[in-house]
KEDO-227164 format. One line per 10 residues: number of its first residue (from 1); their letters; for each residue x, y, z of C-alpha. Coordinates in steps of 0.5 Angstrom, whole numbers, plus 500, padded with zeros to 3 digits. Example, Ala and Ser with C-alpha at 12.3 -4.5 7.8 and 13.67 -1.06 7.14 Angstrom:
1> as> 525:491:516 | 527:498:514;
//
This chain:
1> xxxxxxxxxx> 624:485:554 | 618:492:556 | 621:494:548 | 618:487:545 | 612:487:549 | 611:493:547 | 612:493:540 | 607:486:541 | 602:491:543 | 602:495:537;
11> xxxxxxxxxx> 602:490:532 | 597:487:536 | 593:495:536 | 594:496:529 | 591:489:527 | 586:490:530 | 585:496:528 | 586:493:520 | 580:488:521 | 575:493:524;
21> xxxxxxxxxx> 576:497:518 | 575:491:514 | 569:489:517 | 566:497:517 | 568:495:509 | 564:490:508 | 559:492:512 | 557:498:509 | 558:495:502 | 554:490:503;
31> xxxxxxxxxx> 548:496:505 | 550:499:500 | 549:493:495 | 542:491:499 | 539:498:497 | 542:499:489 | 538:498:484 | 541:497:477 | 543:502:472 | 537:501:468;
41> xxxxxxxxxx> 530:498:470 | 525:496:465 | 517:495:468 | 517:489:471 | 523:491:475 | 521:497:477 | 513:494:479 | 517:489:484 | 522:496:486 | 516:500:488;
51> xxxxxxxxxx> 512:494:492 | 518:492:496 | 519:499:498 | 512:504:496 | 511:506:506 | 503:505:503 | 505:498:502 | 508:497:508 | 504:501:513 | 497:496:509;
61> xxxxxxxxxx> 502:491:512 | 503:492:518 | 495:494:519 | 494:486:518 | 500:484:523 | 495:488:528 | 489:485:525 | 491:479:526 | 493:479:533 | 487:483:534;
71> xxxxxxxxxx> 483:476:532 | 487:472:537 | 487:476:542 | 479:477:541 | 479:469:542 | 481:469:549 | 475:471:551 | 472:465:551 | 478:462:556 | 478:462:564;
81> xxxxxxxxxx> 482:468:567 | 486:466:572 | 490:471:577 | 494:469:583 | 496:473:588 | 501:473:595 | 500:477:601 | 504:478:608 | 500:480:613 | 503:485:621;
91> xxxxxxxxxx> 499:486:626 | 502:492:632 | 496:488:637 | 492:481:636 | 485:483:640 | 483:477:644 | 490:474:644 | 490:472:652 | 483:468:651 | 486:464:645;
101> xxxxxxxxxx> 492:462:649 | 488:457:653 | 486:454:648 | 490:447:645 | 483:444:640 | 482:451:636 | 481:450:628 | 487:453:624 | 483:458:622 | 481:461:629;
111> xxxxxxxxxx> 488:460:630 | 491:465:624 | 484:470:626 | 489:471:632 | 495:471:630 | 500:478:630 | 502:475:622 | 499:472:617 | 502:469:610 | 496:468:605;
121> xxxxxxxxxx> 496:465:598 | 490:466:594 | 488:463:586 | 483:465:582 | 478:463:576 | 473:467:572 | 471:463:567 | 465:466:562 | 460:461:561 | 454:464:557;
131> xxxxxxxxxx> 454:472:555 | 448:473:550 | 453:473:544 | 458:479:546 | 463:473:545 | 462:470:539 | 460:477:536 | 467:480:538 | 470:474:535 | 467:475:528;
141> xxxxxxxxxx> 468:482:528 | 475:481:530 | 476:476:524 | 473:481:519 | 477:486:521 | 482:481:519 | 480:480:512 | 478:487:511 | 485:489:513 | 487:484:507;
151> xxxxxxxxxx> 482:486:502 | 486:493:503 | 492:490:503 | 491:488:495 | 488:495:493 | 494:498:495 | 498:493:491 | 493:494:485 | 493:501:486 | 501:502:487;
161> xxxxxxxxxx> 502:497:480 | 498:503:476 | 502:509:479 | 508:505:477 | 505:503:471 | 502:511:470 | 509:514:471 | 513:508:466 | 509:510:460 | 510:517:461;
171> xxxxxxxxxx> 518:516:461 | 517:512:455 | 512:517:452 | 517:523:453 | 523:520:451 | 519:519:445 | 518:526:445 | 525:527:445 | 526:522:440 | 522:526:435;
181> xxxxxxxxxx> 523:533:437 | 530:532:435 | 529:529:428 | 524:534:427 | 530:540:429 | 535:536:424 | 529:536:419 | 529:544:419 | 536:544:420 | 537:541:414;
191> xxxxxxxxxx> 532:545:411 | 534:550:413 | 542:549:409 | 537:549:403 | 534:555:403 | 540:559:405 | 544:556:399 | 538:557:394 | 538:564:397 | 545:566:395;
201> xxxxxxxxxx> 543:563:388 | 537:568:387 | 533:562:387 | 528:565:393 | 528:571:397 | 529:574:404 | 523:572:407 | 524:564:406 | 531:564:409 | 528:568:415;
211> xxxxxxxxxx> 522:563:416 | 527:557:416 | 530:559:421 | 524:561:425 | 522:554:424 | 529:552:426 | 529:556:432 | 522:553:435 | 524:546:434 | 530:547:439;
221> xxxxxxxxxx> 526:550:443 | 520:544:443 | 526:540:443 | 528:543:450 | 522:543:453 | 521:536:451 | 528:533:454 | 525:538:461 | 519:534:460 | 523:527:460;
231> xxxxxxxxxx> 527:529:466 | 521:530:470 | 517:524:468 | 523:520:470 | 523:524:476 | 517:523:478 | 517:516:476 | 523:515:482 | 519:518:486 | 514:512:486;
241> xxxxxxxxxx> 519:507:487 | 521:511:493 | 528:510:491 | 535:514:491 | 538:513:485 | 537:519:480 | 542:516:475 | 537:510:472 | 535:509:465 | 528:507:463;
251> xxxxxxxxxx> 528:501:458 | 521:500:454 | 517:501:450 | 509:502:447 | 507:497:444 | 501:495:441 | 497:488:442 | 490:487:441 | 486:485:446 | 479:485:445;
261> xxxxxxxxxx> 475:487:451 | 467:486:453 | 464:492:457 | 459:487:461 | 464:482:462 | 469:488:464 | 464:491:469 | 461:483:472 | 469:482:473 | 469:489:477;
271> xxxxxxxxxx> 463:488:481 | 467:481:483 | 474:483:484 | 474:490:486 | 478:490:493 | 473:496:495 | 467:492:494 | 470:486:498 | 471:491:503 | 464:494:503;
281> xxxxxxxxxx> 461:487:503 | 465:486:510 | 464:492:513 | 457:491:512 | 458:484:516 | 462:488:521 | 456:492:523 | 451:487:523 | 454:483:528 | 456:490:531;
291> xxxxxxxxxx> 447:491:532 | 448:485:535 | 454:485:540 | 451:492:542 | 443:489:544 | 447:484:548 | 449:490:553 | 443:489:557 | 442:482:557 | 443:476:562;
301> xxxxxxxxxx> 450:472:563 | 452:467:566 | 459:466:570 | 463:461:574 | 468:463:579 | 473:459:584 | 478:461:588 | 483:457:593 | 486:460:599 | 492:457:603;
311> xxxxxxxxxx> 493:461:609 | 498:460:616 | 502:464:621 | 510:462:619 | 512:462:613 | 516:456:614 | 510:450:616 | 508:446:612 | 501:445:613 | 498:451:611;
321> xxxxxxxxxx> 490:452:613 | 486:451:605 | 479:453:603 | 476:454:596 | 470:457:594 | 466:455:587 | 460:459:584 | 455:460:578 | 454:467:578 | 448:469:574;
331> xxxxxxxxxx> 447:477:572 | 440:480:570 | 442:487:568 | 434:491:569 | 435:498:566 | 440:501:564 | 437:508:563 | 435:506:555 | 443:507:554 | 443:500:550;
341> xxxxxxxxxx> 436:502:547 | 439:508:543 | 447:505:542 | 443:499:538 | 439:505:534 | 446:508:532 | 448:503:530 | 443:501:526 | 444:507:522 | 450:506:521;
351> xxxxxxxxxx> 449:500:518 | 444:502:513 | 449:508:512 | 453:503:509 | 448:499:505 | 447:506:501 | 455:507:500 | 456:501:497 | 450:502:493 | 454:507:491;
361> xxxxxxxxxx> 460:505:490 | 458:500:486 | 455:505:481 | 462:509:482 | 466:502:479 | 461:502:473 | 462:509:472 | 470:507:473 | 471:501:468 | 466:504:463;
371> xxxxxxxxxx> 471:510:463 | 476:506:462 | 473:501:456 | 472:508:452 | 479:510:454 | 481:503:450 | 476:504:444 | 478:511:443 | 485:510:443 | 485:504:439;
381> xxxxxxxxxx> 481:508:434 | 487:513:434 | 493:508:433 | 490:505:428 | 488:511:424 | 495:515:425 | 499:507:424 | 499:509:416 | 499:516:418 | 505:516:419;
391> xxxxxxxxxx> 509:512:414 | 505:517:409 | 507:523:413 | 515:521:412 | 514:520:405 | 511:526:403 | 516:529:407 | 522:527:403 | 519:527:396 | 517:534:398;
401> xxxxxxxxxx> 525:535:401 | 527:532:394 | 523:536:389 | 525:543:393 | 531:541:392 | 531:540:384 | 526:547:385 | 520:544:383 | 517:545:390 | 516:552:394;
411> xxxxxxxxxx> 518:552:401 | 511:553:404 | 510:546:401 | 516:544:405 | 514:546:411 | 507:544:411 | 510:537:410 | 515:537:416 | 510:540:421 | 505:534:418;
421> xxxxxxxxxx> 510:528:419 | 512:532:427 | 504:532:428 | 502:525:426 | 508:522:429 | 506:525:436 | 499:523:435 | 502:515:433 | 506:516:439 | 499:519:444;
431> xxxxxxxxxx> 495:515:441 | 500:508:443 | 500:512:450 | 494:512:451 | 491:505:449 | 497:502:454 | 495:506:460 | 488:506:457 | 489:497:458 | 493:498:466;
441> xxxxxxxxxx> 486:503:468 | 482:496:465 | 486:491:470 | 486:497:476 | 478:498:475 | 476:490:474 | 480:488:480 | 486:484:477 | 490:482:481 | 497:483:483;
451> x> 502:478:481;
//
């Protein structure tokens, strides 16, 4: 009988063990899904990626959950504070207790006066009734606080959106890069083959076997230095979206979509949209009704109080003795040491000081967006012109290829091909990096908003 209950308590041990580890199984599978991402991201995906987890994100979140309960918080100014308090008091020895004990008609209030133990229960309200502005000014600065923080947010967001944006097209550039340092590695490596064959048949000398494979030499090492380079634009990519797989391959490419932009039009939309200039505009609001809270330091206020007290000598008695008092408080400050004087003179400096710094930054966002605008016009000017440059360029490359091969062209003439076919397709491909960043530092310097 204690063998089978034993046994019992072993498959019920083991089972129990099973499903814990089960558990543990899925738990850690499912974080673990809950924090991969695929194998391949493209710029939307990536964009959302670093918006969920960029901490500058997080942080501007938090700031507007702080702001907000600020506000509310500034609200309760306007409402009563009321507090309650209980208290027992033990006297050692009650001064003219004798006198009072033949007394039958005396007031509950003289009775307890006497007493050796009082039990007191108070209630009390503060109610602000008119206090000169500092209320209502705490409340409005609360409520900008709260919007400012807002605006910070979306600038955050816009800012995080073209870093991504940024480091994309970079990964995309460099993978180009790649692309086109090995086709040149094979170009010369081809090239290369033909000379040494020519060379055993008398048809050139020494020095143009030896020129080739320097050419061939200098391709591999452009060639690794570029696949270097691809590694560390995609590692710095990674390092934007804030995530831990370095095993992700970038899908995307640089296109080429004509848009037409308006300078005028562009700095307008700046000047309306920019998160900053929002911002200035509210901290100019904030340190208006600052002025105005800090003057009304010294200013009358009027306040009403009440309190309602309940006393006896035995906890147990039901009727306790009760008074309440009510009273209209008005306080007239009349010198503070000029202390409210010089507090408003600050802060009036200071709200001058802010009218100046969004002179400022106005000046510096149209600075920005100007920038920008012939960032776009020079590399729209270059795609265009080395568009047909490179086709023209692997043209001449493989008729001088051809020719060389029949002996009709030297091999200096070859090499001066294939070195213009690798620059004009590094121009192409600078040139489409260029306009695509050239179009995401317009949208960040108008203020587009972030989807």
């Amino acid at each position: 009988m204690i063998k089978n209950d034993y046994l019992d308590y072993k498959t019920g041990l083991h089972r129990l063990k099973f499903f814990i580890y089960s558990l543990l199984l899925v738990i850690g599978y499912w974080l673990l899904a809950a924090t991969s991402y695929s194998e391949t991201l493209n710029l939307e995906q990536c964009i959302e990626i670093a918006l969920k987890e960029n901490p500058k994100i997080k942080i501007a979140e938090q700031k507007i959950i702080s702001a907000k309960a600020k506000k509310t918080e500034a609200f309760s100014g306007y409402l009563p504070n009321i507090s309650g308090n209980f208290s027992y008091l033990k006297k050692s020895e009650v001064e003219g207790a004798d006198s009072l004990a033949g007394l039958t008609s005396a007031s509950p209030s003289f009775k307890i006066s006497f007493s050796d133990e009082i039990y007191d229960s108070k209630l009390s309200l503060t109610q602000p009734v008119f206090m000169w502005g500092k209320i209502y000014h705490s409340n409005k600065q609360s409520k900008l606080n709260y919007k400012y923080y807002e605006e910070d947010y979306k600038k955050i967001k816009q800012d995080t959106i073209f870093s991504v944006k940024e480091a994309f097209y970079k990964v995309i550039l460099a993978k180009q890069m790649v692309s086109i340092a090995k086709e040149a590695f094979e170009v010369n490596t081809y090239h290369l083959k033909s000379v040494e064959k020519f060379y055993q048949e008398g048809k050139v000398s020494s020095y143009d076997v030896s020129r080739a494979k320097v050419l061939v030499a200098n391709s591999k090492t452009n060639l690794i230095r570029s696949e270097n380079g691809f590694d560390l634009a995609k590692q710095s990519l990674i390092n934007v979206l804030n995530i831990k797989n370095n095993d992700i391959e970038f899908l995307g490419e640089l296109i080429y979509m004509l848009t037409e932009q308006d300078l005028n039009n562009l700095v307008e939309k700046a000047l309306n949209n920019r998160p900053e200039i929002k911002q200035m505009l509210l901290q100019k609001q904030i340190s208006e009704s600052l002025v105005k809270l800090i003057a009304a330091g010294n200013k009358p206020n009027i306040v009403v109080i009440g309190s309602a007290e309940w006393q006896n000598t035995e906890l147990e008695k039901k009727n306790w003795y009760n008074t309440w008092s009510a009273a209209a408080v008005l306080n007239i400050p009349i010198f503070d040491g000029l202390s409210t004087y010089y507090k408003t003179k600050q802060a009036k400096s200071n709200l001058e000081q802010v009218i100046l710094s969004k002179e400022l930054l106005e000046e510096g966002i149209k600075l920005e967006v100007r920038s920008a605008y012939f960032s776009y016009k020079q590399a729209k000017g270059s795609i265009e012109a080395n568009k047909e440059n490179v086709s023209a360029a692997k043209e001449n490359y493989f008729t001088a290829q051809k020719r060389f091969d029949l002996g009709l062209m030297s091999n200096l003439e070859v090499r001066d091909a294939q070195l213009d076919l690798t620059q004009a397709e590094t121009n192409y491909a600078q040139a489409l990096y260029d306009y695509n960043l050239a179009i995401a530092l317009i949208e960040r310097a108008i203020g587009m908003e972030a989807k």
